[in-house]
C-alpha positions as CSV (number, residue, x, y, z in Angstrom):
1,X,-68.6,-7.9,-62.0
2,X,-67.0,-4.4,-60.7
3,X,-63.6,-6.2,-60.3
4,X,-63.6,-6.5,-64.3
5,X,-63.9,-2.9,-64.9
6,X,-61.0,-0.5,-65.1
7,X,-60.6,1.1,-61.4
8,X,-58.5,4.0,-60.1
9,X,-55.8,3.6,-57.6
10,X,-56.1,4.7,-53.9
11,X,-56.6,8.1,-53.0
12,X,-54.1,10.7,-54.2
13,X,-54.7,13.0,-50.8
14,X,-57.2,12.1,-48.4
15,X,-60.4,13.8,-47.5
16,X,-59.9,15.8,-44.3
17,X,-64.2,16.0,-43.5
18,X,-65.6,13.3,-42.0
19,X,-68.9,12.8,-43.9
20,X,-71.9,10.3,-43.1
21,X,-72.1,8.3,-46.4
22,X,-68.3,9.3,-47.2
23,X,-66.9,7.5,-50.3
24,X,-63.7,6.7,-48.8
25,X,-64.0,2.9,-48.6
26,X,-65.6,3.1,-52.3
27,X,-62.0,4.8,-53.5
28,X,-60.2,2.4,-51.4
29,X,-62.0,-0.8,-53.3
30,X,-61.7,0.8,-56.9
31,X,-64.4,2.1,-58.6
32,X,-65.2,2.8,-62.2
33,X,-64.2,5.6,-64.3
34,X,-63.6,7.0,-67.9
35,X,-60.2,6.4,-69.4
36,X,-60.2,10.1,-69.8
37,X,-62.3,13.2,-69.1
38,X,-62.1,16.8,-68.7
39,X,-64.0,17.6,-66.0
40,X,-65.0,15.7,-62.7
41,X,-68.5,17.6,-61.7
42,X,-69.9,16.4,-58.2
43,X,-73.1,18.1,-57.5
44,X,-73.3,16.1,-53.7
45,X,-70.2,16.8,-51.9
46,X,-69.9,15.8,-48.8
47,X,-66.0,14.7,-48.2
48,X,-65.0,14.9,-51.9
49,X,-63.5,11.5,-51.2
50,X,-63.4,11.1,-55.4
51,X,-62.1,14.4,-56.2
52,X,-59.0,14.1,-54.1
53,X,-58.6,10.6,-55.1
54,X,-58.9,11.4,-59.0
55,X,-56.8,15.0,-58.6
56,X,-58.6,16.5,-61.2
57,X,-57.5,19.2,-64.1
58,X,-61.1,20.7,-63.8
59,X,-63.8,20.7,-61.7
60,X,-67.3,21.4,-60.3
61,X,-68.2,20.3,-56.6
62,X,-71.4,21.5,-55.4
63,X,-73.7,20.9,-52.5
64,X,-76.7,22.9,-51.3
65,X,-75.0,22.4,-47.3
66,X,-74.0,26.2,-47.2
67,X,-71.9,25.7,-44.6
68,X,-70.3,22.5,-46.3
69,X,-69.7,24.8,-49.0
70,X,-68.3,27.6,-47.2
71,X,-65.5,25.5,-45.5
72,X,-64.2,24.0,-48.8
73,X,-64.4,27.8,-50.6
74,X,-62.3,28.8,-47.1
75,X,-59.3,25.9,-47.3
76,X,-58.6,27.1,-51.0
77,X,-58.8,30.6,-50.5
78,X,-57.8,31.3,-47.0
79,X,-55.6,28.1,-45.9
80,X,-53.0,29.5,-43.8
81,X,-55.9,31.7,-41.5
82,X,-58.3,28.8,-41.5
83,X,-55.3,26.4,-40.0
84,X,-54.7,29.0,-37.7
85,X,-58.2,29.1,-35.9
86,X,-58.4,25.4,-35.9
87,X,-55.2,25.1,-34.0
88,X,-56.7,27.3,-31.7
89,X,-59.2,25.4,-31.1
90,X,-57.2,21.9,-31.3
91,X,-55.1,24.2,-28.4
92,X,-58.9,25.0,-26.3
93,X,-60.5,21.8,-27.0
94,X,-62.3,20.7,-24.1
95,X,-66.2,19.7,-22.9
96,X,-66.2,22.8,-21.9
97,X,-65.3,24.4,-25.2
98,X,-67.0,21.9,-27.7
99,X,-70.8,22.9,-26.5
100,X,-69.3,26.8,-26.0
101,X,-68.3,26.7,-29.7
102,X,-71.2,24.4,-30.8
103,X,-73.6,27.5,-29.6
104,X,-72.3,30.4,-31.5
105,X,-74.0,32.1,-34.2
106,X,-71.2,33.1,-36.3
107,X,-71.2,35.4,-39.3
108,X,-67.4,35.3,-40.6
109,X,-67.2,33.3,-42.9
110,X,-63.5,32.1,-42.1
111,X,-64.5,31.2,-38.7
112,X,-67.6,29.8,-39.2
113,X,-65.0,27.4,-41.4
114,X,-63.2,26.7,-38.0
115,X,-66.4,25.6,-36.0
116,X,-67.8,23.4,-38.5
117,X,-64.5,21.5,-39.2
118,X,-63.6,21.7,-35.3
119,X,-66.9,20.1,-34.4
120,X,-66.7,17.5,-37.1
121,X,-63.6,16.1,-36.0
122,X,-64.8,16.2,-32.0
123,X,-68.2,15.1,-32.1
124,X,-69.3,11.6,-32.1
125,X,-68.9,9.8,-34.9
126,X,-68.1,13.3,-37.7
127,X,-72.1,13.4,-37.7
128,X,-73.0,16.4,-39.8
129,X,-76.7,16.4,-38.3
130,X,-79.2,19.4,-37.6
131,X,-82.6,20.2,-35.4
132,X,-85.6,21.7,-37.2
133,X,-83.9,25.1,-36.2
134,X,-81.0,24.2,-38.5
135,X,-78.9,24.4,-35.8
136,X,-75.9,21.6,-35.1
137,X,-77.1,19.3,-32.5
138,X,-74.2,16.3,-32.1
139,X,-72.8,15.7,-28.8
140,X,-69.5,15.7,-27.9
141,X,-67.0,12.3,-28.9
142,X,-64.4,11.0,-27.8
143,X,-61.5,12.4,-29.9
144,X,-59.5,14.7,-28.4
145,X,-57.4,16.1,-31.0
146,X,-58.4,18.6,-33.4
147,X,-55.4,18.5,-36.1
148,X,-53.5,15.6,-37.2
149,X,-49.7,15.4,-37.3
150,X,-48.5,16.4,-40.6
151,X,-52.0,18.5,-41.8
152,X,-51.4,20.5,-44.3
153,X,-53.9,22.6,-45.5
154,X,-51.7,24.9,-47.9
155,X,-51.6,21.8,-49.7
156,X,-55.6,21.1,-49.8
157,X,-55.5,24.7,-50.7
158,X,-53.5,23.6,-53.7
159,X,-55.5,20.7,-55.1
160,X,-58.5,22.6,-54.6
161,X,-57.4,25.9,-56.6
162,X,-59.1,24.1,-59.6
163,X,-62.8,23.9,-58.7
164,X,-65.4,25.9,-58.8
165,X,-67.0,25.4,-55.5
166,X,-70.8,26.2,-55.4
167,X,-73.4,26.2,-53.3
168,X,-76.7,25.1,-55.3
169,X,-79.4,22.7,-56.2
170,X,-78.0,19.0,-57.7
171,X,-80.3,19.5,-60.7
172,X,-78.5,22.9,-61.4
173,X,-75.1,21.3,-61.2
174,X,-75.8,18.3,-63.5
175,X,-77.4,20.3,-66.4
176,X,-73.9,21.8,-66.6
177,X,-72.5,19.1,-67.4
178,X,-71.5,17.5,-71.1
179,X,-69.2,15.5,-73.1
180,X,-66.0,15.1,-71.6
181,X,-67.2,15.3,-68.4
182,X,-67.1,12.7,-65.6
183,X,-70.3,13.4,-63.1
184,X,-69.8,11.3,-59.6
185,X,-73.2,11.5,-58.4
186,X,-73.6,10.0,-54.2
187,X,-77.4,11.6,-53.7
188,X,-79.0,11.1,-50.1
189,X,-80.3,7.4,-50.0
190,X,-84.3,8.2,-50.2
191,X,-86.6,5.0,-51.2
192,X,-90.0,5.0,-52.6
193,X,-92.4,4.5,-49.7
194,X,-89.9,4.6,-47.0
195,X,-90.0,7.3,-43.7
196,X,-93.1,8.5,-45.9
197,X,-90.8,9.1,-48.7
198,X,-88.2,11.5,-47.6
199,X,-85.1,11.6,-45.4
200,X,-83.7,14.8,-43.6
201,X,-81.1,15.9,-45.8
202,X,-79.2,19.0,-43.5
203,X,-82.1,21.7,-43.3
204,X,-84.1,20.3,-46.5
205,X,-85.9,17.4,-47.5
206,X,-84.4,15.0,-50.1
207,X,-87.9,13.4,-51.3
208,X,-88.5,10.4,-53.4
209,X,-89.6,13.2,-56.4
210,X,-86.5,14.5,-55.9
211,X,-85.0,10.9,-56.9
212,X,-87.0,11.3,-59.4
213,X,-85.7,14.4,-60.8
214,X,-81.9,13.0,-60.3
215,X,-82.7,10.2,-62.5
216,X,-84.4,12.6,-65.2
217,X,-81.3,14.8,-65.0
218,X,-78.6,12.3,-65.0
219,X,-80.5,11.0,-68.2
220,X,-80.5,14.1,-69.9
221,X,-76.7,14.4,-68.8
222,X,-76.2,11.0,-70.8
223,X,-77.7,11.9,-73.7
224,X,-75.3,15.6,-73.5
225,X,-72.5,12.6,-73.7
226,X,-71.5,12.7,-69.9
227,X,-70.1,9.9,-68.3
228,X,-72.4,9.0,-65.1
229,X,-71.6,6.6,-61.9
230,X,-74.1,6.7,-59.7
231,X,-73.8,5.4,-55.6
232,X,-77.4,4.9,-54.3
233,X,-79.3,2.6,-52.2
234,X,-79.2,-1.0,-53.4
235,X,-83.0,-1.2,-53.4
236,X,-85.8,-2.2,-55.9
237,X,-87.4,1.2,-56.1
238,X,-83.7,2.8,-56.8
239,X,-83.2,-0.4,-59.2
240,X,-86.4,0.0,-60.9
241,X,-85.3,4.0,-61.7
242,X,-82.4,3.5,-63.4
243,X,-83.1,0.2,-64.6
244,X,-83.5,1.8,-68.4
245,X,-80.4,3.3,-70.0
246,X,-78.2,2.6,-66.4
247,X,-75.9,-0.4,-65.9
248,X,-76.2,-2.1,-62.3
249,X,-73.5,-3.9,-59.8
250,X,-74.3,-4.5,-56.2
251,X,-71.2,-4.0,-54.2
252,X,-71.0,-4.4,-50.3
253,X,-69.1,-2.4,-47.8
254,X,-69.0,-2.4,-43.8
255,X,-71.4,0.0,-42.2
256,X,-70.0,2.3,-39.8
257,X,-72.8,4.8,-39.1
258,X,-73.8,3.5,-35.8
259,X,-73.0,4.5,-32.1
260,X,-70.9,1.9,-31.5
261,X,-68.9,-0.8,-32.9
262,X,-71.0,-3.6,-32.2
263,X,-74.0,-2.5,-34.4
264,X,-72.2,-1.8,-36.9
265,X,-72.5,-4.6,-39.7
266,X,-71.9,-5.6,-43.6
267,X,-74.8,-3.9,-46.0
268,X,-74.6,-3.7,-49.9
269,X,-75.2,-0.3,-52.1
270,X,-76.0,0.0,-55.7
271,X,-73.7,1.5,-58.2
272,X,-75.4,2.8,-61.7
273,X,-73.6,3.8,-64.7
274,X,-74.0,5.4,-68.2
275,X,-71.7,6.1,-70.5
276,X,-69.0,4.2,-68.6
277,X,-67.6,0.3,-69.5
278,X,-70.8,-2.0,-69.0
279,X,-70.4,-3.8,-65.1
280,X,-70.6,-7.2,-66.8
């Protein structure tokens, strides 16, 4: 059972993205890890919940989100001008100034930094979601502040100095990786012969193939000696994937990615691992 297996403790600094699919409540709960490694690699991003849980010596967090990737690259190189424009905005906030802000095409990269983190924190629910345009479509929340008491972002700055923060394809990122590496791998939750096979995953489709592909790479990532967990969805065609070389635990967690409260119930998700303590 997961409980068996050596966990880390909670989060060393908390994520400060809101991310559909986060890993937050996955650090909270323990997961499993090496007893040592060299290198965290994450070639999905989203929050980084596990790289600012694990505070790593080394690492590689990746994403093909350009914009995802452009407003971690801007709180470790530009903190103290990042925090700046977001108080401006926590100072503005307003209806008003949400769907002024949500609008603008932007082409600094420090400010474009501002909007997406300012609109993640004052739309409903943190939704990161796009139209066919690629434009950011989430309406308006309820939160009405913009920074929280204490926020630091020198600090983020800090624990982020470390990584190499890129913006590229998952296969890319994995076939960097080796022994002494520990690859976190939370892909977007495709099935086989579900929506027609494919999800919206920001501007690009995450396809069942691609699934595919992750599997192939994570394999040949294994076999390079790197230690692989894998979060995915706890589902016979994702179970029949990794079912050959990849250790299995079902763990469940409380949804929270609905509009309100009262839809929001208990589901499971699966966690896959090579090259990491056997779940059982």
């Amino acid at each position: 059972m997961i409980d068996q297996l050596s966990v880390v403790p909670n989060a060393a600094a908390s994520p400060f993205l809101k991310w559909a699919g986060g890993k937050r409540w996955l650090v909270s709960r323990g997961f499993p890890k090496p007893k040592a490694f060299n290198r965290l690699i994450e070639p999905f991003l989203g929050s980084a919940a596990i790289f600012f849980s694990l505070r790593p010596n080394q690492a590689i967090l990746a994403d093909i989100n350009e914009e995802l990737i452009n407003l971690y690259r801007v709180i470790r190189d530009s903190p103290s001008e990042f925090e700046a424009l977001l108080r401006s905005h926590h100072d503005q906030h307003s209806h008003d100034h949400y769907y002024a802000v949500r609008k603008q095409i932007i082409e600094d990269d420090l400010e474009r930094a501002a909007k997406m983190l300012y609109l993640n924190r004052t739309c409903l629910n943190g939704l990161y979601r796009v139209n066919r345009h690629g434009k950011f479509n989430v309406p308006i929340g309820t939160k009405t502040s913009v920074l929280a008491a204490g926020e630091n972002f020198e600090n983020y700055s800090k624990i982020l100095s470390i990584a190499d923060i890129v913006c590229q394809d998952f296969e890319e990122t994995i076939d960097l990786s080796g022994q002494g590496d520990f690859l976190f791998v939370d892909p977007p939750y495709t099935v086989k012969h579900n929506m027609n096979g494919f999800v919206k995953y920001n501007e690009n489709i995450f396809s069942w193939d691609d699934q595919v592909r992750l599997a192939a790479a994570l394999r040949r990532a294994g076999s390079r000696g790197a230690a692989i967990l894998v979060t995915n969805a706890d589902h016979e065609s994702l179970r029949d994937l990794y079912r050959k070389d990849f250790s299995y635990a079902s763990i469940g967690r409380q949804s929270i990615l609905a509009g309100s409260a009262a839809h929001r119930g208990c589901t499971t998700e699966a966690l896959f691992a090579l090259n990491l303590e056997p779940f059982d």
